[in-house]
PQR file with spaces between the fields and no chain letter, atoms N, CA, C, O and H, PARSE charges and radii, in Angstrom:
ATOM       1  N    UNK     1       0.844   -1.185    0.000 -0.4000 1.5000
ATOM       2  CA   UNK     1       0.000    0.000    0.000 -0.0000 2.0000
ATOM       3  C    UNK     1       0.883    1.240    0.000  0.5500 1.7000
ATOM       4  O    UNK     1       1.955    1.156    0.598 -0.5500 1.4000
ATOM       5  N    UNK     2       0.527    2.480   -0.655 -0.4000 1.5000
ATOM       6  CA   UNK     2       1.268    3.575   -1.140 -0.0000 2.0000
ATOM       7  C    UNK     2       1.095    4.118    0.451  0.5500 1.7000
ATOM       8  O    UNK     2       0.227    3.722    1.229 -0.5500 1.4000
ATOM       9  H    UNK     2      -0.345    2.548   -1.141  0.4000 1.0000
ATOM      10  N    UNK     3       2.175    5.158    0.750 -0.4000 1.5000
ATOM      11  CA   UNK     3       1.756    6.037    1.370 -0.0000 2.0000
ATOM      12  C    UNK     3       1.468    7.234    1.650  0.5500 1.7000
ATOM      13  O    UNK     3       2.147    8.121    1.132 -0.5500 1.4000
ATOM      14  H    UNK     3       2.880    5.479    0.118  0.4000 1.0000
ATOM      15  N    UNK     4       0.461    7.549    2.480 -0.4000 1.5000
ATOM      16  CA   UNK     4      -0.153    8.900    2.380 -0.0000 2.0000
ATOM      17  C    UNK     4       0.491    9.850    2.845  0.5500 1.7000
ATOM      18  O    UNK     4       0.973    9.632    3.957 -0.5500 1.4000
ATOM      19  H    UNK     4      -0.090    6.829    2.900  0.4000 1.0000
ATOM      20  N    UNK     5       0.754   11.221    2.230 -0.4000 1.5000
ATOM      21  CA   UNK     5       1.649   12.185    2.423 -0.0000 2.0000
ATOM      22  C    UNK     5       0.890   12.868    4.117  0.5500 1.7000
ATOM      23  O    UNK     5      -0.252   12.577    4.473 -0.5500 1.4000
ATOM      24  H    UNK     5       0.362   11.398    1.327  0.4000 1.0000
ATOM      25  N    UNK     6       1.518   13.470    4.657 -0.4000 1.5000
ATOM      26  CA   UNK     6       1.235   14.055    5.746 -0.0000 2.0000
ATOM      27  C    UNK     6      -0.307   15.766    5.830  0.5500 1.7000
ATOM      28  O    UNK     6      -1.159   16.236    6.584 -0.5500 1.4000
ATOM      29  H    UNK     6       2.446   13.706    4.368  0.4000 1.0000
ATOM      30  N    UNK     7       0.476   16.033    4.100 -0.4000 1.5000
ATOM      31  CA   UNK     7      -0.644   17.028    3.965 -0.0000 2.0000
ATOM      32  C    UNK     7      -1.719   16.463    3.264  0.5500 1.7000
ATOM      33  O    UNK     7      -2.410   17.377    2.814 -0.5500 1.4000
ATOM      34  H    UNK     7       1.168   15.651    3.488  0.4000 1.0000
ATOM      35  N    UNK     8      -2.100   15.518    3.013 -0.4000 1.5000
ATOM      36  CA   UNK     8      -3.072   14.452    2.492 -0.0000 2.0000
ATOM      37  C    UNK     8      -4.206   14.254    4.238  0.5500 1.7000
ATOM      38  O    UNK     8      -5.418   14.408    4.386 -0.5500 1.4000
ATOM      39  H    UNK     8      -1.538   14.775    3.378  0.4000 1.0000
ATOM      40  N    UNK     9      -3.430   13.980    4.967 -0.4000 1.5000
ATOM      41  CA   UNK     9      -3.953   13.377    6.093 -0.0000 2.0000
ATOM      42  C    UNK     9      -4.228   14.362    6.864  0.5500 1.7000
ATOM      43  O    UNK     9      -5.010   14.129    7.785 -0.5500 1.4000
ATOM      44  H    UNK     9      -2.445   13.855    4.847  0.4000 1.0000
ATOM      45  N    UNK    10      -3.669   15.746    6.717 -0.4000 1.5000
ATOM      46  CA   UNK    10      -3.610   16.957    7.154 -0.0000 2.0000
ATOM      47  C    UNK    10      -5.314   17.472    6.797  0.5500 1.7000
ATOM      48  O    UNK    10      -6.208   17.927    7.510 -0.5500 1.4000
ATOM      49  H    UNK    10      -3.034   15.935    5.968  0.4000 1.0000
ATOM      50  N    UNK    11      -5.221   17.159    5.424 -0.4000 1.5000
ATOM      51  CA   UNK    11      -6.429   18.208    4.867 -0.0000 2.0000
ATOM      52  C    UNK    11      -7.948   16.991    5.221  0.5500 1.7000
ATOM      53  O    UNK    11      -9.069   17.292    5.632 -0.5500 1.4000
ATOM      54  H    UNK    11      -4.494   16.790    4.845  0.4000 1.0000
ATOM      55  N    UNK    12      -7.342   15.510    4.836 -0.4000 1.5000
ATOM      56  CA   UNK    12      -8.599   14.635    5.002 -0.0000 2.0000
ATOM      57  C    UNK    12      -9.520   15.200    6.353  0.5500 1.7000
ATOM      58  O    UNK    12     -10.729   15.429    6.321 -0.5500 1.4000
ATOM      59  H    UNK    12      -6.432   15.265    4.503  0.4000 1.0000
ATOM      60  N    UNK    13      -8.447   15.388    7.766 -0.4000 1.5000
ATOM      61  CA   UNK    13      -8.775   14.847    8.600 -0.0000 2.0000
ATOM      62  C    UNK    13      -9.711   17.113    9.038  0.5500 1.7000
ATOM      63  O    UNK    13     -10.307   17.473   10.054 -0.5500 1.4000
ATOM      64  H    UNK    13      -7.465   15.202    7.792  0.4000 1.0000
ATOM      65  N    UNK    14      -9.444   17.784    8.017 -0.4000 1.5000
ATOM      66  CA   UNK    14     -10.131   18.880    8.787 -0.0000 2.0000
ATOM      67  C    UNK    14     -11.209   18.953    7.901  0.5500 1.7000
ATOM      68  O    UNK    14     -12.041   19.824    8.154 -0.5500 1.4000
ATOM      69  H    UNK    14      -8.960   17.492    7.192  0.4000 1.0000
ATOM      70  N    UNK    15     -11.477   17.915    6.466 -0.4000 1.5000
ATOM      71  CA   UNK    15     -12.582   17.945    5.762 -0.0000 2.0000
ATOM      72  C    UNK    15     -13.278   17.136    6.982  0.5500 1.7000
ATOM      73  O    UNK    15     -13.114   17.761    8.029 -0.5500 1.4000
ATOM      74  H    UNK    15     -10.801   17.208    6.260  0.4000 1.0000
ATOM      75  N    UNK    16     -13.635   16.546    7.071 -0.4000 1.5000
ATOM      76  CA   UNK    16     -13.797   15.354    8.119 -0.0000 2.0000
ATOM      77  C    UNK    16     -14.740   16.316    9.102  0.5500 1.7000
ATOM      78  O    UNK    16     -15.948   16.418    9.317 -0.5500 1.4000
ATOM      79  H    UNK    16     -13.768   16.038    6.220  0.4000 1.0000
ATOM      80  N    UNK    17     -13.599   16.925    9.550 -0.4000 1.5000
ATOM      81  CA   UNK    17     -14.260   17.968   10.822 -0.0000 2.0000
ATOM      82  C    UNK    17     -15.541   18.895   10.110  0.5500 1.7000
ATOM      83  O    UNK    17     -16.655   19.136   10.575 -0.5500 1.4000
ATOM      84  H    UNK    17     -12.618   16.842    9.375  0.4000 1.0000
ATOM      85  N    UNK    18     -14.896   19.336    8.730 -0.4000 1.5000
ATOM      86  CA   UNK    18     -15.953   20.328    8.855 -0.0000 2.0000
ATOM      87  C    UNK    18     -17.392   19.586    8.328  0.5500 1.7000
ATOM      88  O    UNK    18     -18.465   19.972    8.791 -0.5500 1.4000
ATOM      89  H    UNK    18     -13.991   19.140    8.352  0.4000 1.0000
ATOM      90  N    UNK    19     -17.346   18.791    7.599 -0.4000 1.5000
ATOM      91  CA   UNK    19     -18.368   17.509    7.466 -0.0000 2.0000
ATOM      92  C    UNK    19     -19.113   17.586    8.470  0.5500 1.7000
ATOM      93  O    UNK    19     -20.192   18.111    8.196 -0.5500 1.4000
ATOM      94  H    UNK    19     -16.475   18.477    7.223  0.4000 1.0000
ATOM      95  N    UNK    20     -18.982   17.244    9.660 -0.4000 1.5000
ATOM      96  CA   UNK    20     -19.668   16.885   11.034 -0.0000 2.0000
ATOM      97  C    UNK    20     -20.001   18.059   11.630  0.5500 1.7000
ATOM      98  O    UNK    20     -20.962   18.051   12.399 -0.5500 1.4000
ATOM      99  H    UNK    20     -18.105   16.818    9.883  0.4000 1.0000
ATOM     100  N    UNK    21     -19.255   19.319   11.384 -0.4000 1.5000
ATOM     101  CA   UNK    21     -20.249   20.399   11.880 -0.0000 2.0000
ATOM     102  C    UNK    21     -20.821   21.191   10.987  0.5500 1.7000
ATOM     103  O    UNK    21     -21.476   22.147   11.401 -0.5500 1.4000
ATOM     104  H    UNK    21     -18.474   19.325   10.759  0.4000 1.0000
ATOM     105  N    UNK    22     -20.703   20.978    9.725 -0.4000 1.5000
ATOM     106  CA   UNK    22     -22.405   21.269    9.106 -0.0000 2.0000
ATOM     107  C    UNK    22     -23.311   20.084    8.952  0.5500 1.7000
ATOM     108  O    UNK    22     -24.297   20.165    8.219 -0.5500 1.4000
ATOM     109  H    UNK    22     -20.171   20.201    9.389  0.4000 1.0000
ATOM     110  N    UNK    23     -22.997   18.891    9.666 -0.4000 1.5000
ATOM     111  CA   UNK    23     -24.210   18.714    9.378 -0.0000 2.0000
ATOM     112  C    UNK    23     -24.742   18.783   11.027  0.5500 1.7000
ATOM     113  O    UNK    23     -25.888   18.336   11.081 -0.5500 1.4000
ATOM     114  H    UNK    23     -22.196   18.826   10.261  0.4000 1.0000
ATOM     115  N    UNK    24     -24.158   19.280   12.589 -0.4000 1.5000
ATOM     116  CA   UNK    24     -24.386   19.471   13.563 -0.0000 2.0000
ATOM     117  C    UNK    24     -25.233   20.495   12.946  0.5500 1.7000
ATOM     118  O    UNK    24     -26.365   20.090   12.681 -0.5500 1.4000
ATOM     119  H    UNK    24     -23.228   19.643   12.545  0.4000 1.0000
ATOM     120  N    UNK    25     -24.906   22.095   12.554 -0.4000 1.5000
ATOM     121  CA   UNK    25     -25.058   22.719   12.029 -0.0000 2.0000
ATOM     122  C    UNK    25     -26.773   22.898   11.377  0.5500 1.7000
ATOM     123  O    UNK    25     -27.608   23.707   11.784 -0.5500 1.4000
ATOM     124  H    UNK    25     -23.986   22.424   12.769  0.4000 1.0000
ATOM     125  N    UNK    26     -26.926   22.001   10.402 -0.4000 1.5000
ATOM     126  CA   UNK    26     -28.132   21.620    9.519 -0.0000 2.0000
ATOM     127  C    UNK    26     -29.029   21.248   10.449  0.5500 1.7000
ATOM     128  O    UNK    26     -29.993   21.957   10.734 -0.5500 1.4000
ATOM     129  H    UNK    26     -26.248   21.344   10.072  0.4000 1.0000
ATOM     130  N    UNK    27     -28.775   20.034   11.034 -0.4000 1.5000
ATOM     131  CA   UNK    27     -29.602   19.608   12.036 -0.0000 2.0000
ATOM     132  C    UNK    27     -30.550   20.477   13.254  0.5500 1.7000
ATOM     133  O    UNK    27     -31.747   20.268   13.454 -0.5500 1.4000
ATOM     134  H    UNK    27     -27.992   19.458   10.802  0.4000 1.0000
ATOM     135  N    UNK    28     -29.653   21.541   14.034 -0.4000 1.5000
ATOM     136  CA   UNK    28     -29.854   22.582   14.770 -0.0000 2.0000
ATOM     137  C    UNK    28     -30.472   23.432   13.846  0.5500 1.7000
ATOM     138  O    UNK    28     -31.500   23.919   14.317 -0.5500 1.4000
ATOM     139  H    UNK    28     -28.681   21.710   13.871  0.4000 1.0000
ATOM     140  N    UNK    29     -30.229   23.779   12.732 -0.4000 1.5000
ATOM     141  CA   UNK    29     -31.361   25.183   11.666 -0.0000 2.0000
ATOM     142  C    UNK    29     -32.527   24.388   11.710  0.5500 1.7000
ATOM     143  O    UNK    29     -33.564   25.004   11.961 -0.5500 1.4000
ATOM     144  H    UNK    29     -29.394   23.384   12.350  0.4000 1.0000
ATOM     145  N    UNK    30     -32.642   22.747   11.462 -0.4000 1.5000
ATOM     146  CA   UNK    30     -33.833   21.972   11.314 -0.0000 2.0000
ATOM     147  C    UNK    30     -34.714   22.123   12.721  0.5500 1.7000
ATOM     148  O    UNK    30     -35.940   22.013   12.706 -0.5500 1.4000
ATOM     149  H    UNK    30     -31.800   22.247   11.258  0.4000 1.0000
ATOM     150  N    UNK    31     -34.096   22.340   13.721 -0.4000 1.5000
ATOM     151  CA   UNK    31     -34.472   21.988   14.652 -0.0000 2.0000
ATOM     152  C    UNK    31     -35.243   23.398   15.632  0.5500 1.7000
ATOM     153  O    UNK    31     -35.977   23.322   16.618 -0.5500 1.4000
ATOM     154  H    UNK    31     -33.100   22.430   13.734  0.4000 1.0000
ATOM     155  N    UNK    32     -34.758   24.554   14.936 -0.4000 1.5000
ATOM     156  CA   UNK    32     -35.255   25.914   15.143 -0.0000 2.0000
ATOM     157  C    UNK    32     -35.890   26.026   14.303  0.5500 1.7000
ATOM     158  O    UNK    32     -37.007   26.198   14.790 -0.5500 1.4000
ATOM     159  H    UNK    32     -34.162   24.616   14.135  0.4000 1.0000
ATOM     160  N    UNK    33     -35.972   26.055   13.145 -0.4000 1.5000
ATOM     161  CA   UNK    33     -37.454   26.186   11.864 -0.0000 2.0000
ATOM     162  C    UNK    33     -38.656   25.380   12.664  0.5500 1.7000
ATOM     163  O    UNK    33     -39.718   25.992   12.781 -0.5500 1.4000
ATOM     164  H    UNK    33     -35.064   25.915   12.750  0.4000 1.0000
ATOM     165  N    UNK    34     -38.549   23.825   13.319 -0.4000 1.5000
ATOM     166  CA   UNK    34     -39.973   23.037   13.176 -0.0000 2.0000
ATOM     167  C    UNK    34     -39.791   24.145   14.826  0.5500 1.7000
ATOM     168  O    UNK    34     -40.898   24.130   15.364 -0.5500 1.4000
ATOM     169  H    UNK    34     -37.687   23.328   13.225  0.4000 1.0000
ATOM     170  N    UNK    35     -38.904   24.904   15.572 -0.4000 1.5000
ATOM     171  CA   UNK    35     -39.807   25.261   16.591 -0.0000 2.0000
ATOM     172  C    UNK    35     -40.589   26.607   16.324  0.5500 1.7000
ATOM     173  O    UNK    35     -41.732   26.914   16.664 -0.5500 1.4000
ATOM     174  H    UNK    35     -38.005   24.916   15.135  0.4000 1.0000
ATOM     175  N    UNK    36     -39.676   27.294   15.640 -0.4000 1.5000
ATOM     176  CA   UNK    36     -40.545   28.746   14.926 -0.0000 2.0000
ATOM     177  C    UNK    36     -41.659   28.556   14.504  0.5500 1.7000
ATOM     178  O    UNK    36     -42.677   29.245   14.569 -0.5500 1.4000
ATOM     179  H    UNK    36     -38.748   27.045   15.363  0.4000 1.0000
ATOM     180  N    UNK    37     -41.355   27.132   13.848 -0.4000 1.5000
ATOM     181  CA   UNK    37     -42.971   26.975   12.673 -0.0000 2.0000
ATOM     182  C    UNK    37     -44.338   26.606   13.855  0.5500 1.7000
ATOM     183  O    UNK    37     -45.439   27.084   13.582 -0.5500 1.4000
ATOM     184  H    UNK    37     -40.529   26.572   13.795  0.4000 1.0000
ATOM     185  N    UNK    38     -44.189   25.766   15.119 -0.4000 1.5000
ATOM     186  CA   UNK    38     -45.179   25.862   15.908 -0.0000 2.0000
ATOM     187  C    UNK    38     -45.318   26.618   16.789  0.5500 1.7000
ATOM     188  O    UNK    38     -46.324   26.290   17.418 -0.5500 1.4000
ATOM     189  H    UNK    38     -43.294   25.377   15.341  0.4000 1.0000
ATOM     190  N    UNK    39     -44.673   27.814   17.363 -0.4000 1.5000
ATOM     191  CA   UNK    39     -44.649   28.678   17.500 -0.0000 2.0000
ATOM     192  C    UNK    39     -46.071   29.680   17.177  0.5500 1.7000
ATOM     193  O    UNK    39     -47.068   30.175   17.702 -0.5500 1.4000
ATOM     194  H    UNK    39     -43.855   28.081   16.853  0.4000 1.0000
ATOM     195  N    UNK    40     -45.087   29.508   15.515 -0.4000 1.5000
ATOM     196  CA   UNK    40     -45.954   30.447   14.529 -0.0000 2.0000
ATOM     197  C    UNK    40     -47.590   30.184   14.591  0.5500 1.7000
ATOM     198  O    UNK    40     -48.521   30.988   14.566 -0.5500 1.4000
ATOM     199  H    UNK    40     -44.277   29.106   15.089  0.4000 1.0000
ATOM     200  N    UNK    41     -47.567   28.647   14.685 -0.4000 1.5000
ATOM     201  CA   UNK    41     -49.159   28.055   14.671 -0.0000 2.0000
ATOM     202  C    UNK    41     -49.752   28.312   15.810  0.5500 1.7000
ATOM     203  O    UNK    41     -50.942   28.585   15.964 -0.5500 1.4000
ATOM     204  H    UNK    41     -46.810   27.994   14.704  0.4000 1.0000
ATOM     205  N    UNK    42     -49.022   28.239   16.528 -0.4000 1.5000
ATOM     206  CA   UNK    42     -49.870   28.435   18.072 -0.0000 2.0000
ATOM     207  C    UNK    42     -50.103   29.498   17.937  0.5500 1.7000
ATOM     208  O    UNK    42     -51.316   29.663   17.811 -0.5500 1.4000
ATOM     209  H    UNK    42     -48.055   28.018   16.403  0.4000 1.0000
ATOM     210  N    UNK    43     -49.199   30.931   17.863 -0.4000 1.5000
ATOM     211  CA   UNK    43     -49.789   32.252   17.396 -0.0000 2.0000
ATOM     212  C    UNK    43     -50.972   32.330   16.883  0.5500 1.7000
ATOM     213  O    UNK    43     -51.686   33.268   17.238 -0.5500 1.4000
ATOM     214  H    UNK    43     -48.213   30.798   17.965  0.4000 1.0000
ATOM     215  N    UNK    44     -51.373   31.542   16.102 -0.4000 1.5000
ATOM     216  CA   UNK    44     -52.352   32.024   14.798 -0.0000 2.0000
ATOM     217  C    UNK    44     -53.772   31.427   15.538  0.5500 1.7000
ATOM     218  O    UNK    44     -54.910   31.889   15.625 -0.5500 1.4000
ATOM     219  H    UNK    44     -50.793   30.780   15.814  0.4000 1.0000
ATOM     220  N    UNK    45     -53.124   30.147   16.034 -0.4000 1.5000
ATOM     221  CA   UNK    45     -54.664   29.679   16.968 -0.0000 2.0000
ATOM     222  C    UNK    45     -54.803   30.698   17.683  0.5500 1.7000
ATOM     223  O    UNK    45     -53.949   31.446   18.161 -0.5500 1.4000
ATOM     224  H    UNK    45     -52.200   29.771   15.963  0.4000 1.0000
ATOM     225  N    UNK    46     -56.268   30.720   17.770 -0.4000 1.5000
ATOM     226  CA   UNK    46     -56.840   31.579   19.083 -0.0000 2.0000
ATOM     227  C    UNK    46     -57.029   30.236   20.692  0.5500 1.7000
ATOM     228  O    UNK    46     -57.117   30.586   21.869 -0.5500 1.4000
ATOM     229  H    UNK    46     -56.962   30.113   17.382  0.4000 1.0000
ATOM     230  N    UNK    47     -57.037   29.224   20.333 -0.4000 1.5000
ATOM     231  CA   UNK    47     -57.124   28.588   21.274 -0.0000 2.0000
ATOM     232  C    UNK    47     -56.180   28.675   22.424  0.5500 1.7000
ATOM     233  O    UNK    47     -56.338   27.954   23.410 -0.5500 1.4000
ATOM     234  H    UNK    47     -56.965   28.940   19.377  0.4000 1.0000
């Protein structure tokens, strides 16, 4: 097996990182939209 240069493993390993915090990222925007959005509904009920 060839081996991997140091800036190979350098760059894999901060794609990697940033991978996992957009999708932390995505998840948390998902997770404030569905609360805004009932929020929003409860607003609109008069109940």
């Amino acid at each position: 097996m060839e081996n991997i240069s140091q800036e190979y493993i350098i760059l894999f390993n901060a794609i990697t990182e940033a991978e996992e915090a957009l999708r932390a990222t995505r998840e948390k925007l998902i997770a404030v939209q569905q609360q805004a959005e009932e929020l929003y509904i409860r607003g609109a009920d008069p109940a």
